[in-house]
VEXNU-142227 format. One line per 10 residues: for each residue x, y, z of C-alpha. Coordinates in nm, 4 decimals, always signed. Example, Ala and Ser with C-alpha at 12.3 -4.5 7.8 and 13.67 -1.06 7.14 Angstrom:
BEGIN
+1.2300/-0.4500/+0.7800 | +1.3670/-0.1060/+0.7140;
This chain:
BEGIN
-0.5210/-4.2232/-3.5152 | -0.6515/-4.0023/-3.2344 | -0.9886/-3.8086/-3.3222 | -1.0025/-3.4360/-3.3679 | -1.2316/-3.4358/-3.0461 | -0.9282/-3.5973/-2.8215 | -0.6500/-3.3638/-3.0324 | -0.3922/-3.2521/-2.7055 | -0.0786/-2.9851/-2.7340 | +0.1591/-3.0043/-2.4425;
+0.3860/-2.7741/-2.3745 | +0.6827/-2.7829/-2.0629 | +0.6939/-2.4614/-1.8658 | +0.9023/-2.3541/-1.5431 | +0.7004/-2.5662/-1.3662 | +0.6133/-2.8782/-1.5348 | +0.4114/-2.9862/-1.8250 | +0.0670/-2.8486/-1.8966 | -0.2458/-3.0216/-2.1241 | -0.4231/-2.7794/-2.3085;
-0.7596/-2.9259/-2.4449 | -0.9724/-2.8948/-2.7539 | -1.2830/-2.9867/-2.5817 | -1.4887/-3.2369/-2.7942 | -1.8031/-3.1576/-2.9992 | -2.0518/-2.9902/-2.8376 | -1.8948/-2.8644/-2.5194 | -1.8939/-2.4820/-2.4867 | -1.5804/-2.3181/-2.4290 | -1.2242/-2.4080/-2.4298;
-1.1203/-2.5395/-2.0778 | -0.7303/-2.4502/-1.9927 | -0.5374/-2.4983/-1.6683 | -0.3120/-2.2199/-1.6107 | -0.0940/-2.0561/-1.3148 | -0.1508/-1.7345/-1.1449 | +0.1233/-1.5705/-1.3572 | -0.0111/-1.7204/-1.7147 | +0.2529/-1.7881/-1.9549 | +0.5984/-1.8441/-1.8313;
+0.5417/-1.8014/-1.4854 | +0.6703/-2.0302/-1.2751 | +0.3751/-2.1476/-1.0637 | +0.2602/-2.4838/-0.9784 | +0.0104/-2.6262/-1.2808 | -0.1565/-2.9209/-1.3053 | -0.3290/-3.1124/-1.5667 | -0.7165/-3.0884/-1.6118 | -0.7927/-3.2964/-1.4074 | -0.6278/-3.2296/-1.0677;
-0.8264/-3.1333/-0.7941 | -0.8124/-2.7586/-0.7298 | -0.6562/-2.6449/-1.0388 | -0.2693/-2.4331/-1.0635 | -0.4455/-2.1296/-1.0367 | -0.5022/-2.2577/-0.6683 | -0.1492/-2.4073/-0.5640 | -0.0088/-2.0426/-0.7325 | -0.2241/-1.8457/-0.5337 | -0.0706/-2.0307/-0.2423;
+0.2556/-2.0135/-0.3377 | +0.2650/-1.6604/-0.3985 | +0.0924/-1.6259/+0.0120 | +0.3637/-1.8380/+0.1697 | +0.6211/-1.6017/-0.0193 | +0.4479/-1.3234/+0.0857 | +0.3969/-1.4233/+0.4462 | +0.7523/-1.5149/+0.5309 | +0.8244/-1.1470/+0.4370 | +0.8211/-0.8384/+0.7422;
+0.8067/-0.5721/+0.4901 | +0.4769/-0.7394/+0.3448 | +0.3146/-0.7410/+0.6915 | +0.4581/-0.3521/+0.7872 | +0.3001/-0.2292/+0.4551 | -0.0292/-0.3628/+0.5180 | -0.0326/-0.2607/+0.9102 | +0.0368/+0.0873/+0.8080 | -0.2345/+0.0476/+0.4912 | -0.5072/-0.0355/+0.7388;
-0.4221/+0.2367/+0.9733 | -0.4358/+0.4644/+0.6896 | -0.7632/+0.3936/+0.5172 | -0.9389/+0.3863/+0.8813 | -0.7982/+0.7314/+0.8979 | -0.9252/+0.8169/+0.5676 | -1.2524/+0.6973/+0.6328 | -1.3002/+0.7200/+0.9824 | -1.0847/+1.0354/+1.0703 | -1.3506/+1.0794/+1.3677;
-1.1704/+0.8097/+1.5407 | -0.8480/+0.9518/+1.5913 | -0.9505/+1.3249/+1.6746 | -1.2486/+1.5027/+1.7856 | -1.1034/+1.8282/+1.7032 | -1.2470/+2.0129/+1.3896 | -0.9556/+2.0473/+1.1640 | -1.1684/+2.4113/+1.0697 | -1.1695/+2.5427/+1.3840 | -0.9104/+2.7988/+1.4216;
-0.8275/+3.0445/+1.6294 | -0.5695/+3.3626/+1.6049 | -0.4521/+3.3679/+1.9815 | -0.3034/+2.9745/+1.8840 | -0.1103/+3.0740/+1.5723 | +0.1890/+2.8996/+1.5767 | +0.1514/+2.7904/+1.9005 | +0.3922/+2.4612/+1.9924 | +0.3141/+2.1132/+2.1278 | +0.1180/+2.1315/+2.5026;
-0.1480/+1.9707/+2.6558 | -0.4300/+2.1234/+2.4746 | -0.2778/+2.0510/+2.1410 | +0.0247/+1.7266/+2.1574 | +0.1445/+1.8574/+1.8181 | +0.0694/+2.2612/+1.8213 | -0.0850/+2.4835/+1.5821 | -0.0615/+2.5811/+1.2863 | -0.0057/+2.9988/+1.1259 | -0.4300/+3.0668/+1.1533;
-0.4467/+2.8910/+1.4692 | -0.5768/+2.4852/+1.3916 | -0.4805/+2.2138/+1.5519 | -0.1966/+2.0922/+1.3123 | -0.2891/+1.7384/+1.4456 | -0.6297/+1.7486/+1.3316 | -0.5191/+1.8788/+1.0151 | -0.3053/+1.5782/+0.9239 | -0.5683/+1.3400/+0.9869 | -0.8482/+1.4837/+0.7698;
-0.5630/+1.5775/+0.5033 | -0.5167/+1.1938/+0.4745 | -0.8685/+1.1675/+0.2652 | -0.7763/+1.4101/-0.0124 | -0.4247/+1.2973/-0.0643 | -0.5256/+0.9122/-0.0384 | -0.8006/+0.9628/-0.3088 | -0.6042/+1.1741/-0.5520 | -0.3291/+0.8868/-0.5321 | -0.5929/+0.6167/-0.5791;
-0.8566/+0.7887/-0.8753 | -0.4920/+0.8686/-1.0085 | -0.3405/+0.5461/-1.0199 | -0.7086/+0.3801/-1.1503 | -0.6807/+0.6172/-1.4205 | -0.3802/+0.5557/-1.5723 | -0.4211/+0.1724/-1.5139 | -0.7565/+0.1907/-1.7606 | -0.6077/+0.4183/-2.0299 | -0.2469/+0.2440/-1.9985;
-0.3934/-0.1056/-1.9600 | -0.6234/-0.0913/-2.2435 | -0.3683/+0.0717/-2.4952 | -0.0571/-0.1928/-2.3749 | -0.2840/-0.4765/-2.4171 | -0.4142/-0.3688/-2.7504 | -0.1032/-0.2818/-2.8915 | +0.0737/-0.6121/-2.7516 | -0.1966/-0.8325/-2.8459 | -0.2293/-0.7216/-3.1891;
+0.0712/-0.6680/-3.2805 | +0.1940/-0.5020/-3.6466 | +0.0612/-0.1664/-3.7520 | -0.1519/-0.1243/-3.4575 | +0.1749/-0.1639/-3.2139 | +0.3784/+0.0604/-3.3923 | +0.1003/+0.3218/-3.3351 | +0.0217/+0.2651/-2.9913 | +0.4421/+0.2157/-2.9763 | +0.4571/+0.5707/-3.0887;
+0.1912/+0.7645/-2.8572 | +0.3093/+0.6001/-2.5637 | +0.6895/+0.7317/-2.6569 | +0.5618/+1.1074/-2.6854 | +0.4143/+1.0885/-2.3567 | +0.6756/+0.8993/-2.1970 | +0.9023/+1.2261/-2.3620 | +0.7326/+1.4178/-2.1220 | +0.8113/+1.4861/-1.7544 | +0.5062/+1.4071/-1.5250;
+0.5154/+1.6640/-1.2781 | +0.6406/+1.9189/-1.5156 | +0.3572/+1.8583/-1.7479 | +0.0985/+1.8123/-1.4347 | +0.2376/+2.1536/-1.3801 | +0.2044/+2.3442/-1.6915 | -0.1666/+2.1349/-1.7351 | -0.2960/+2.2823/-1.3971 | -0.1459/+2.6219/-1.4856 | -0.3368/+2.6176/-1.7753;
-0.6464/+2.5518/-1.6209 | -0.6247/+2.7204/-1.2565 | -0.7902/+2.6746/-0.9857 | -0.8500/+2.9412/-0.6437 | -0.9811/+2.9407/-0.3277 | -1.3248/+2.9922/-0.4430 | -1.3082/+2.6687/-0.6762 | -1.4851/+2.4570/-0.5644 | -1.2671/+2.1174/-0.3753 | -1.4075/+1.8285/-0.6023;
-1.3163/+2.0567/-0.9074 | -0.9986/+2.1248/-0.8158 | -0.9174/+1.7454/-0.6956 | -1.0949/+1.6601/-1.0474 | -0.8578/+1.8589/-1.2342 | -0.4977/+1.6887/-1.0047 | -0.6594/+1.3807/-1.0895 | -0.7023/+1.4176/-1.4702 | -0.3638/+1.5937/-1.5360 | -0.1830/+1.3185/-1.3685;
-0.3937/+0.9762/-1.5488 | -0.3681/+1.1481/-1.8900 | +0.0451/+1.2233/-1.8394 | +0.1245/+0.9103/-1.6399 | -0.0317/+0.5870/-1.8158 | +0.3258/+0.5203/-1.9956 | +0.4831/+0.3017/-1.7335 | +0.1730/+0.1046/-1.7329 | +0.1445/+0.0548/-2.0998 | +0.4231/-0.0483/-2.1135;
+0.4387/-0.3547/-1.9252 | +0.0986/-0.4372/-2.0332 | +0.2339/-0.4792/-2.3605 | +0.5305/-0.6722/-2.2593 | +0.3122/-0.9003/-2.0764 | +0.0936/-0.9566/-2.4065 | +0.3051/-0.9681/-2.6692 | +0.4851/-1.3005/-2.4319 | +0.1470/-1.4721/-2.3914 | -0.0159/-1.4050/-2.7476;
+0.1788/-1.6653/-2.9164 | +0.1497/-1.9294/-2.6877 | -0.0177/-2.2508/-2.7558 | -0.3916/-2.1815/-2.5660 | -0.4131/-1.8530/-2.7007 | -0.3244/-1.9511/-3.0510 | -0.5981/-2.2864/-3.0371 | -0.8651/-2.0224/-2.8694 | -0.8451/-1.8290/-3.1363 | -0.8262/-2.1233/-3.3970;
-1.1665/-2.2402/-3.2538 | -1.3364/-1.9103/-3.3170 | -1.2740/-1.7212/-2.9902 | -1.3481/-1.3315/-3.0277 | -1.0647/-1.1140/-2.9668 | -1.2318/-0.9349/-2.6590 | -1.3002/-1.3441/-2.5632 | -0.9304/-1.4111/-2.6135 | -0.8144/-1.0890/-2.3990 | -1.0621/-1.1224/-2.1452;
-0.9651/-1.4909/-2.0732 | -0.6507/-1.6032/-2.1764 | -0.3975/-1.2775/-2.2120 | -0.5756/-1.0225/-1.8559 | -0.4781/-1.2907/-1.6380 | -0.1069/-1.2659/-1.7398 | -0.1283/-0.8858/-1.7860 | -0.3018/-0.8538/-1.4639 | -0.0579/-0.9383/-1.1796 | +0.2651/-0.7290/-1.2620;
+0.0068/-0.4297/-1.3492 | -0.1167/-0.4739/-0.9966 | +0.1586/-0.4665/-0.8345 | +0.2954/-0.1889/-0.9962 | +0.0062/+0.0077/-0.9293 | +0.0319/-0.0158/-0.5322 | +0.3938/+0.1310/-0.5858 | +0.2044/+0.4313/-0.8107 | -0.0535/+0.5441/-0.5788 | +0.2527/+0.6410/-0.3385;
+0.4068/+0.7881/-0.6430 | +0.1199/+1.0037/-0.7118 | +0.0253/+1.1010/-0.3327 | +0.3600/+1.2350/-0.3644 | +0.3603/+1.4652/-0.7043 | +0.0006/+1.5725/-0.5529 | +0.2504/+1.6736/-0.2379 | +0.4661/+1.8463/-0.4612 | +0.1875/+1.9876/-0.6551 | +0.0466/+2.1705/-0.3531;
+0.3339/+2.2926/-0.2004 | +0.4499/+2.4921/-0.5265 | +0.1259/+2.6361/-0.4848 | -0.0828/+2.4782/-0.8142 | -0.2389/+2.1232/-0.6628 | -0.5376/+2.1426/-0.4096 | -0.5984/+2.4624/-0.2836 | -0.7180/+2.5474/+0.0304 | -0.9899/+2.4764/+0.1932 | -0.9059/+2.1683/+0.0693;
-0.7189/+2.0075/+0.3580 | -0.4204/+1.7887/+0.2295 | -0.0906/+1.6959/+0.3195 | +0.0795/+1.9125/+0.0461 | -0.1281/+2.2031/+0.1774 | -0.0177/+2.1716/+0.4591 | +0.3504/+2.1643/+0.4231 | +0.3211/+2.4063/+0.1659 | +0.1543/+2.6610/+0.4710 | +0.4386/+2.5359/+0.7029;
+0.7523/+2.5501/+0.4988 | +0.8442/+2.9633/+0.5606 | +0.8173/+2.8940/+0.9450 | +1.0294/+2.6070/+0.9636 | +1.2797/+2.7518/+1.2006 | +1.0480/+2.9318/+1.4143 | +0.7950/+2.6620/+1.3939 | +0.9195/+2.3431/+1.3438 | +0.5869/+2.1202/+1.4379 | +0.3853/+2.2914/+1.1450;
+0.6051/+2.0998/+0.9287 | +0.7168/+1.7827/+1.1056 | +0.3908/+1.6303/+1.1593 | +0.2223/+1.6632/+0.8150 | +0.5347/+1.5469/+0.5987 | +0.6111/+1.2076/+0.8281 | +0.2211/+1.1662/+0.7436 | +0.3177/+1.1723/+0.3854 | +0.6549/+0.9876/+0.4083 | +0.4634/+0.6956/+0.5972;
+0.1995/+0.6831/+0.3588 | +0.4749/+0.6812/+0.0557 | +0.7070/+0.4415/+0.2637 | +0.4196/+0.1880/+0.3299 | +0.2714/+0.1533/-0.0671 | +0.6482/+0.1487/-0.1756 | +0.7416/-0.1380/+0.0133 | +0.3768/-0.3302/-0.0214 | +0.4232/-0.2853/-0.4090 | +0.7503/-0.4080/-0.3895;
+0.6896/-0.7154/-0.2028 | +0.3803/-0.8111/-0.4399 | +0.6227/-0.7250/-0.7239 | +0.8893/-0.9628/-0.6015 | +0.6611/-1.2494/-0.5107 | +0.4912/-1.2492/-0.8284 | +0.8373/-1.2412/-1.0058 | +0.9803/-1.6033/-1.0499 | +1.2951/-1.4249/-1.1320 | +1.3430/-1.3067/-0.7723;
+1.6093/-1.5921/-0.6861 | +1.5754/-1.4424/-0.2526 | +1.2415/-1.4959/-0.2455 | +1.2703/-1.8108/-0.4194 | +1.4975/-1.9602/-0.2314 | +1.2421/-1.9972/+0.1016 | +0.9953/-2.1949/-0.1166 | +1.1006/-2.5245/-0.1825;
């Protein structure tokens, strides 16, 4: 009869078998091989003691998916360009985007300007590159946000389970009940902002109306991902041997909740670069002299027959930006998905 110290549970996944261990006496921890996607993914594993572990060989299987794919290499090109023009917007222009002048209002694309001027007389140019940084950052603190506050409540209430679910269950249904940019709207109405407000305020406030109204989507797939790893074998013999909840979370159920929460998040920081778009142009997001792509358009939009460029120029900006974490999400999404049977297909 085998010895409690040598005890082994198998269990057959997508991929192949897996050993899970009860280390013997005396050795800290509880040692478990597992893929990139956790539970039910269908990356390579290994037993304990192959050399590099399934963590590795998933890692590189989800690369060779990704690397095969266009979209995956367009969506990072135009990433790159984008944070260098976030950061760096010296680089691309060495126009100040505050400079105006009267006699240029409205003036079209020419030598001195290669995309005109906009109605108080800046180069409209200019203006779209230092816009980048505020829209960029609300779409990024925006999309941390409601990956913290969704994260923590869809892993709590998948993990746990029973009363605590149904709670969590609940709260996330009333504020899925409620239409993000109309309640982003009524929230910033509430609590207005002006000219003279200051622009990290006024950012502050976009930011916090949109991570308090749009952690639902996030919740919920945290939770799905939970509640399909919390009763499988590792995470029922960690807890068996004393593991802490938090110790439990933190190493056995993240890592599965982890990868479809990132992807989905690269998808929601174009989401929310646009409702901060939309936000501004109805006249309630930033507010000048905050320079951002929704201001802009927003300035532009009652000369768009007259004054086409004022327009143009500042809303491809936006549909680039949108386009390129759209398709990047996507392509994470779909590489991380064993389900997708196209991208499955090129990986033998």
């Amino acid at each position: 009869m085998r010895s409690p110290e040598s005890m082994r549970s198998r269990r057959s996944g997508a991929g192949g078998g897996e050993a899970l261990q009860v280390p013997a006496r005396g050795r800290a921890g509880l040692r478990i091989r597992r893929g990139l996607w956790g539970p039910g993914g269908t990356g390579d594993r290994g037993g304990a003691g192959d050399r590099g572990g399934a963590g590795d060989r998933g890692g590189a299987r989800v690369w060779m998916r990704l690397r095969r794919r266009p979209a995956f290499w367009i969506g990072c090109g135009l990433l790159v360009l984008l944070v260098l023009v976030a950061i760096v917007p010296g680089l691309f222009t060495g126009r100040d985007p505050a400079y105006c002048d009267l006699a240029l209002s409205r003036r079209g694309p020419g030598d001195d300007a290669v995309f005109g001027y906009n109605l108080q007389g800046c180069d409209v140019y200019a203006r779209t590159i230092y816009g980048a940084r505020a829209s960029v950052l609300v779409g990024v603190f925006a999309t941390a946000a409601v990956v913290v506050i969704g994260g923590l409540i869809g892993t709590a209430a998948g993990y746990a389970g029973g009363r605590l679910d149904s709670v969590l269950s609940r709260l996330t249904d009333v504020f899925f009940g409620i239409p993000l940019l109309l309640g982003a709207l009524v929230a910033l109405v509430a609590f207005p902002s002006d000219e003279s407000t200051p622009g990290w305020q006024t950012t502050a406030k976009v930011v916090l109306a949109l991570g308090i109204l749009g952690w639902t989507t996030v919740a919920r797939i945290a939770r799905a991902a939970a509640i399909q790893v919390r009763h499988i074998d590792y995470v029922v013999v960690a807890q068996a041997m004393g593991g802490g909840h938090l110790q439990v979370i933190r190493r056995h159920v993240l890592p599965s909740v982890l990868p479809p929460v990132l992807a989905w998040s690269t998808m929601a920081v174009g989401g929310f670069i646009a409702v901060e778009a939309t936000l501004s142009f109805i006249g309630i997001g930033l507010q000048p002299p905050v320079i951002s792509w929704g201001v802009e358009i927003s300035e532009a939009q009652a000369y768009l027959r007259q004054s086409p460029h004022m327009l143009i120029v500042p809303s491809a900006a936006l549909s680039l930006t949108v386009f390129a974490f759209m398709t990047l999400g996507e392509t994470l999404r779909a590489a991380l998905d064993p389900r997708t049977p196209h991208l499955n297909d090129h990986v033998k």
